[in-house]
N, C-alpha and C positions, 0 to 999 in steps of 0.2 A: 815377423809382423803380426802374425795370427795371435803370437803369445802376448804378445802387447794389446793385440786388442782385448783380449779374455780381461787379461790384468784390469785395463782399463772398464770396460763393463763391469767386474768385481768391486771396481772401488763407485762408480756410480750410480750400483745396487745400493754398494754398502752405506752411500751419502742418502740414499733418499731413505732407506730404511732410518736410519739416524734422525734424519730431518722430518719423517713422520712419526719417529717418538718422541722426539722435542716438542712436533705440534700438539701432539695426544697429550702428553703430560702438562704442558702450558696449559692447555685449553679445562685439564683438570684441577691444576691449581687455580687456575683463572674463576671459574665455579665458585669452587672454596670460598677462594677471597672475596667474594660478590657476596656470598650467603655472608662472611663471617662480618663484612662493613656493613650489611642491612642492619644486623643487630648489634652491632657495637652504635650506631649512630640512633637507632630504635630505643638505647637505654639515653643515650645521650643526645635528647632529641634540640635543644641550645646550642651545641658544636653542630646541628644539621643545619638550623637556620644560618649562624654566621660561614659555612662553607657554603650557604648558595642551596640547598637543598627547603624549599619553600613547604613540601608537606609536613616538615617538620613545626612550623612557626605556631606559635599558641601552647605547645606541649612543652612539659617539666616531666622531671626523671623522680621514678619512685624511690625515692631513699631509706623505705623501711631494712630493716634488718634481713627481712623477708626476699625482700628484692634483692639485695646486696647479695645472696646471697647466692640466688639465685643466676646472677648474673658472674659470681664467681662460678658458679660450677659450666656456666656457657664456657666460658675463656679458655677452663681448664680442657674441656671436649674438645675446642677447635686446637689446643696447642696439641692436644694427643692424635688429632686428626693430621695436623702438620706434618707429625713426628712419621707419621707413615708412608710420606709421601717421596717415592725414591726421586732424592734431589739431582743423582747423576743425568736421568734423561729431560730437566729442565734445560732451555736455553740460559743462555748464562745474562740476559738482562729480566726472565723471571727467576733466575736464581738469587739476586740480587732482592726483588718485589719479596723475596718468598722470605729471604735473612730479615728485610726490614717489619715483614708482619711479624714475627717469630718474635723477633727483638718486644715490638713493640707489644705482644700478648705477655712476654716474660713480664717487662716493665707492668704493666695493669694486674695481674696479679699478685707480683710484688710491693707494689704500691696498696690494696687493698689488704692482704695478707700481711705481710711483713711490717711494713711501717703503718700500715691500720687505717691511713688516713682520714679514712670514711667516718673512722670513727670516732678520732684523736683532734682534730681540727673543728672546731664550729667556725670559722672564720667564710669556708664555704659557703655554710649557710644564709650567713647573713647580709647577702646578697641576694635573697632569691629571689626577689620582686623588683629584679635590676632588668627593666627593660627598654635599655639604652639603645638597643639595637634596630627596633623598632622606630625610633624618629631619629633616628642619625643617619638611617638610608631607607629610601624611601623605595623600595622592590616591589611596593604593591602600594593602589591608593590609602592613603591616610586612614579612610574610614575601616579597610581593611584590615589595617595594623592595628587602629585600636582595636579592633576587634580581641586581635590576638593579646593586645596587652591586658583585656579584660577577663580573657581566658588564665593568663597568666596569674592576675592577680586574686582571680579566684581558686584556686589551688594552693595560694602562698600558705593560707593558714597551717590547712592540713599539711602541707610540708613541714611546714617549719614544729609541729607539733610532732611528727614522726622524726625529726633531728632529735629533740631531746629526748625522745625513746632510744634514738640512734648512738647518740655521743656517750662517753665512757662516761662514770660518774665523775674521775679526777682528772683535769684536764689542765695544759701548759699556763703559765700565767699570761707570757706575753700572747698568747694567741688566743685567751680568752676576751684580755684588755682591749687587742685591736681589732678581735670580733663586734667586739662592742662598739670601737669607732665607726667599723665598716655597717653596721644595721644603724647605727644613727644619720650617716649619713647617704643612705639607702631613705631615707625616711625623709630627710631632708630631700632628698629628689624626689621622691612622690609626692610631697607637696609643694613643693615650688617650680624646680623647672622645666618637670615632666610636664606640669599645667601647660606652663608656656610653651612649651614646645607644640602643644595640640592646641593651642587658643584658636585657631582657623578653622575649626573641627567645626563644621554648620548644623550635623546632626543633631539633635537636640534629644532626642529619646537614646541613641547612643551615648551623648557625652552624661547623661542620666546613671545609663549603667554605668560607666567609667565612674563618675564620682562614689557613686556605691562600692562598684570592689577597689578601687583607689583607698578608701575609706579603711575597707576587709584587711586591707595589706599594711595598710599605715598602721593600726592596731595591734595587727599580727608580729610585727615586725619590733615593734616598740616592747611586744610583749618578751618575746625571745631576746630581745636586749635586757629588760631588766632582768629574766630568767636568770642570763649571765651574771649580772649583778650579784643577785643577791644569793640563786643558787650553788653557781659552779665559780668563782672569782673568792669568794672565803677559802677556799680547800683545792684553791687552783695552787699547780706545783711547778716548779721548772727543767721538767723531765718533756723536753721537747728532740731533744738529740736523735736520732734514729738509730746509731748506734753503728760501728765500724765495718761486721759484716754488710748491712740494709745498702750501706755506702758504695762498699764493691760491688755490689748489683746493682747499684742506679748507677755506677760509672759504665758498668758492660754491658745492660743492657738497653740503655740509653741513647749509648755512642758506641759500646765496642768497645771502650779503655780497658785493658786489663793491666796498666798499670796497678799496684796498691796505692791507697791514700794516702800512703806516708811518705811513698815516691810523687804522688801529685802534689802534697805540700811542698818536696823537696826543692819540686823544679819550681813553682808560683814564689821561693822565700827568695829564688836565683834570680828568678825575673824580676823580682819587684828590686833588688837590689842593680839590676842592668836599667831598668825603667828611672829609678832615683838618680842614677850618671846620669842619663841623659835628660832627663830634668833639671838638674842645678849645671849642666852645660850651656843648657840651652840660656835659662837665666841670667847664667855669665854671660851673654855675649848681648843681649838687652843691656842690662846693669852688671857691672861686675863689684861696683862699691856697695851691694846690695845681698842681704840674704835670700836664696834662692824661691822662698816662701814668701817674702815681701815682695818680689818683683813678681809673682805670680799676683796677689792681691790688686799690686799694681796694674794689671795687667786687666782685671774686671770693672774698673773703672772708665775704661772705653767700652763703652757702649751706647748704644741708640736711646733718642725719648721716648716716656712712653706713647707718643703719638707715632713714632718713627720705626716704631719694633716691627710691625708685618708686612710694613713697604719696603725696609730694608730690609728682611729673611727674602721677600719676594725678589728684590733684586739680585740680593747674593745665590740665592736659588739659581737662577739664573745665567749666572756667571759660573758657577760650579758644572752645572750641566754641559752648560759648552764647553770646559776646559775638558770635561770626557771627548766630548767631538773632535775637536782640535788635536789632543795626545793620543787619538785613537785608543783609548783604555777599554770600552766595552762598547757594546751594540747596546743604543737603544733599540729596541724591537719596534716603540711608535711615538707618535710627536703628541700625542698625547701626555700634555702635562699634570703634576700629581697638582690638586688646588689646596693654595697655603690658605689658612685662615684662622679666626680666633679659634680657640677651643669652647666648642658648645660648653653652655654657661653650667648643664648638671654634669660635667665631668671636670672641672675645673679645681675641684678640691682636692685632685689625685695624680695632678698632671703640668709640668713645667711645658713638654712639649710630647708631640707623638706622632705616629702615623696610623692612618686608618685605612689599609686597603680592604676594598670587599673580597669575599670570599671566591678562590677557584673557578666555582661552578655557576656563579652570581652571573645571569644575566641581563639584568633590569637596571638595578641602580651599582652600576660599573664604574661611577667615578670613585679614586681616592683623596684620603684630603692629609695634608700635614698639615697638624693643629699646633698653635703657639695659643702659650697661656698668656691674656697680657694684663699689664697693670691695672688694679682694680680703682677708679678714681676714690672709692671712700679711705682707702688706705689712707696711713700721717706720711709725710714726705719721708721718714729715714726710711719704713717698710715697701714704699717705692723703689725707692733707692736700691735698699737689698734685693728687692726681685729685680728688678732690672742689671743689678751686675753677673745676676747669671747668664746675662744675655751677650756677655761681650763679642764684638763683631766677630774674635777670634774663637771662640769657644761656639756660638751660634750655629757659624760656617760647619766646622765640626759635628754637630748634632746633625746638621741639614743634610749633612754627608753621610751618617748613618741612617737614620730616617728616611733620607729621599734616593738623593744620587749621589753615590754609586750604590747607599745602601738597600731599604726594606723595598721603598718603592721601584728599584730597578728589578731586585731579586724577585717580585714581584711580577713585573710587565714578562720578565723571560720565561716562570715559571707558567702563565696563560698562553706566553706564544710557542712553547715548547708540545715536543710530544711524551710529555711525562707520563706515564702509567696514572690512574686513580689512586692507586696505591702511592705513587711518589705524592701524589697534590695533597691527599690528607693525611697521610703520618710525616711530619717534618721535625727533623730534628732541633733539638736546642741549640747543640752547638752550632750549627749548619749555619742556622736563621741569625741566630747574634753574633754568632763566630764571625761570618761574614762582612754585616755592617760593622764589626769592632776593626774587623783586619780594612776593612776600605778609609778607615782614618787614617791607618800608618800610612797605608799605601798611597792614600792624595797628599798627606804631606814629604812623602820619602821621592813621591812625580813632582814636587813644586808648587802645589796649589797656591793661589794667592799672592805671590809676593813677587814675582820680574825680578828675582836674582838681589834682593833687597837682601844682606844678611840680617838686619835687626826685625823685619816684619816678620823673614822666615823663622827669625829664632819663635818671634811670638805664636806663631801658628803650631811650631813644632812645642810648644809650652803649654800649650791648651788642648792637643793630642796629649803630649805625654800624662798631665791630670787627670784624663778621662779613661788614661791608661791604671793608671793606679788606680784607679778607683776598682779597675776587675779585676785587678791582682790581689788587692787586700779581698774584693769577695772572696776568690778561691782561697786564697788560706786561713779565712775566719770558716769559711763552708768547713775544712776540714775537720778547722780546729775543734770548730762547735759541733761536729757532731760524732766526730772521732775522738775527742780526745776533751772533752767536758769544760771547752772555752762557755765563761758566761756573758750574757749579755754588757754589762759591763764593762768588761776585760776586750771582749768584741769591738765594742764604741772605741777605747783608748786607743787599739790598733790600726784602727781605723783615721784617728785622729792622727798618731803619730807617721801614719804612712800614707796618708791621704791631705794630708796639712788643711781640713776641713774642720771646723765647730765642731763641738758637741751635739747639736739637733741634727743637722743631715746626717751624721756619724753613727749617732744611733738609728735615726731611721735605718741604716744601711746593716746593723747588727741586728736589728729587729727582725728587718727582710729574709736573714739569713737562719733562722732559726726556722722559716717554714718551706724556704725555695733555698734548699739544700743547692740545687739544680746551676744555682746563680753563679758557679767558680764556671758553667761553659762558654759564658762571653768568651774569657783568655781562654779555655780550652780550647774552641773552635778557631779560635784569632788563629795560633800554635801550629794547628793541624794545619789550615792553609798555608800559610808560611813554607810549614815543612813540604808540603804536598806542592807549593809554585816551584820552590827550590829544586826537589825532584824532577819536576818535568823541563823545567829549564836546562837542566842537565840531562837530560833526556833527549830534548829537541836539537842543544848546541844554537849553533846560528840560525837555526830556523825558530827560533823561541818568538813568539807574541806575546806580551803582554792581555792585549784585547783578543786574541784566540783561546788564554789561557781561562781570561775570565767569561768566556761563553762559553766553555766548554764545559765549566764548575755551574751555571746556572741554569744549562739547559738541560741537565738531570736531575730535576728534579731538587730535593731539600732532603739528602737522604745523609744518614751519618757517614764524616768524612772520608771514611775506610773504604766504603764504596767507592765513593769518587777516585781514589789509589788504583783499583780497580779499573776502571773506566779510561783512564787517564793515562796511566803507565802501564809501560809492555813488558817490564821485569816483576816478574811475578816475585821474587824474592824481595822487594821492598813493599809489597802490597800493605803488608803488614805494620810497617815499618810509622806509624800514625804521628807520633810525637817526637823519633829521631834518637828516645832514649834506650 
């Protein structure tokens, strides 16, 4: 008995010794990461205001060379700072916080070093007097915000003047061409419906200065557009690729894949060929006298007028939501509805549809809105027409499902009602965030969404998933192509065409895309990972499996790359690893 108790006291020495250097180490990395987000959000003082951080609001990042450069050698101190920090006596959910900052300081140096961006892209730039955020939510009275907008707009200059100090002399063609669209139409918002957005603005001696640096900005802006023109757009090149090493670092430290790119094209040529069966099966079973590509067409023809477009997203809204409630698929956290509505009139140039939640830490103006772009009445009736078949009831539902519920705005409501570290709330992964809403598509149509056992509705609903499926398939394998293995812009579009059964114009939009958001193959990637990662734990659980357990249990930590969540989620540490299945 005695010896037992000895034993016993020895090991609940040995737990608390333990559990007080978990706390000590925690509490030391916990430090760390405080100091190391002050200044990461101090350079990046625009990511402060849209996460909700208000002392940021009015302030822009120094872009000189000087700064950059300086701000490179912070990164590199906190990662060597990292590096010393013995990871064994962390607990294992900040060992977890402590992978995701690591990850996330490699990526920031990578990306400023490596692929250059800072220096290689004007595209950034020319957005700098983009202060949308400012009358889109309204976190502080009106008068206040312009304030801030006037702050903004006075610094545009000198920004924008220390970019062309900043940018390389020889720069991408496409990324100069659509810098150029984005600062014209940056310009077009400052004067049109930035106006209107502040028309109710009573101050008179404020709306005074507004028009002044309004003025500073509109000039500045038009100025660095033709810069583009005439200086850097003659002897612009199409050396946009970042090149196949850059590649495997933004796959690992991104997400953690250490797949190669030649194995992530591998699997994206697999899927896009399992994703095209189940596209022209489903088409069969709609039309079988019909090519799979016609009855898709066919298929965008149903939709709403355009008087009809946001009363029915509002209702099918609606209807979606509840069928979570009813199949028990996830928790809402609150009955707080996200609000549909038009898309504000200066973002309408950029935007078919979207969701705007506010930031984390946003206390003030806490509603979100899912914006629908709708028909513009001066348009001619065919251009009508084309916008509105994007809208088919079947393809809409779809969107409203990534977007809203089950997608951004749910991932969203859990992410606020959780106890996520700070650290989980502001580094979120790519794949995490789109993987997510990409995998909630399959997932409502693989539960039934929509159709009462109807085989030809289901086949349409599974028709207008599968299209928005391909659509991230061909991202990932033109991402590679184009930046591994020197696909051009061109060549990009046709692939797009032939494996997305879309036009010419959104086609290249979509090879356009991919020559600067490398990033864009992690919708499928993240889709992938889930998938793999339900499957595991379903197998894991046996008969005890949830559905709606499984998916709280993925949103209530946070938006961290999938591997974690492996981690969190399964108790065989030998599949932790195991991300993709390959």
């Amino acid at each position: 008995m005695k010896k037992r108790l000895t034993i016993l006291l020895a090991l609940l020495i040995c737990f608390s010794c333990t559990h007080q250097s978990n706390t000590n180490a925690d509490e030391a990395f916990q430090k760390l990461s405080e100091d190391y987000i002050k200044g990461y959000l101090d350079w990046r003082p625009t990511l402060g205001t849209a996460l909700g951080f208000h002392q940021y609001d009015g302030k822009m990042t120094d872009i000189s060379k000087a700064s950059i450069a300086k701000e490179i050698a912070r990164l590199k101190n906190f990662d060597q700072k990292m590096a010393t920090i013995d990871t064994s006596s962390l607990s294992h959910e900040a060992f977890i916080d402590y992978r995701m900052l690591r990850s996330g300081i490699n990526s920031e140096i990578s990306g400023m070093i490596d692929t250059r961006v800072l220096y290689r892209n004007p595209m950034q730039y020319a957005n700098t007097a983009d202060v949308s955020i400012y009358v889109k939510r309204a976190f502080a009275p009106i008068e206040n915000r312009l304030k801030s907008i006037i702050a903004i707009e006075k610094q545009t200059p000198a920004i924008l003047a220390e970019a062309k100090k900043t940018l390389d002399d020889t720069l991408a063609k496409p990324h100069v061409e659509l810098a150029i669209q984005i600062a014209q139409g940056t310009v077009s918002f400052l004067k049109g419906d930035l106006k209107v957005a502040l028309k109710d603005v009573k101050n008179d001696s404020l709306m005074k200065a507004f028009e002044a640096s309004n003025k500073l900005a509109i000039d500045a802006t038009n100025d660095f557009a033709t810069w583009l023109q005439k200086e850097k757009l003659p002897k612009a090149n199409n050396n946009y690729a970042i090149g196949r090493e850059n590649y495997r670092k933004m796959l690992l430290y991104s997400e953690g894949v250490t797949m190669s790119p030649e194995k992530v094209l591998e699997l994206g040529l697999s899927e896009l060929k399992k994703e095209q069966a189940a596209f022209n099966a489903a088409a069969k079973i709609i039309n079988p006298n019909k090519k799979p590509v016609d009855v898709y067409h066919d298929l965008q023809k149903e939709h709403p007028t355009a008087e009809n477009l946001i009363p029915e997203a509002k209702k099918h809204l609606e209807l979606i939501r509840q069928f979570l409630v009813d199949k028990n698929i996830v928790t809402l956290p609150t009955e707080r509805r996200v609000i549909v509505k038009e898309t504000p009139e200066f973002a309408r140039a950029t935007s078919t549809a979207s969701n705007d939640d506010p930031g984390p830490f946003e206390t003030v103006a806490t509603e979100a809105f899912y914006y629908i772009t709708p028909v513009d009445p001066k348009w001619s009736p065919q251009q009508k027409e084309d916008w509105l078949r994007q809208f088919d009831y079947y393809t809409t539902d779809n969107v409203t499902i990534h977007e809203a519920y089950p997608g951004h705005y749910t991932q969203f409501m859990h992410l606020n009602a959780s106890k996520a570290s700070k650290i989980e709330k502001i580094f979120g992964s790519y794949a995490f965030i789109e993987g997510w809403a990409h995998y909630c598509e399959k997932m409502m149509a693989d539960e039934g969404y929509g159709h009462n056992g109807d085989p030809v509705i289901a086949a349409k609903y599974r028709l207008a998933q599968s299209g928005d499926a391909l659509l991230r398939l061909c991202r990932l394998c033109v991402s590679v192509k184009t930046h591994c293995q020197g696909m051009s812009v061109d060549d990009a579009t046709k692939f797009f065409m032939d494996n997305w059964y879309q036009g010419d114009k959104p086609s290249r939009q979509e090879a356009l895309r991919g020559t600067f958001d490398p990033g864009y193959l992690f919708y499928t990637i993240g889709k992938l990972e889930i998938l793999k990662l339900r499957a595991d734990y379903e197998k894991q659980e046996g008969a005890n499996f949830s559905l709606k357990k499984f998916h709280d249990l993925m949103l209530d930590n946070g938006m961290p790359q999938i591997r974690f969540l492996r981690e969190k989620l399964l108790k065989d540490k030998s599949t932790w690893g195991d991300v993709l299945g390959n």
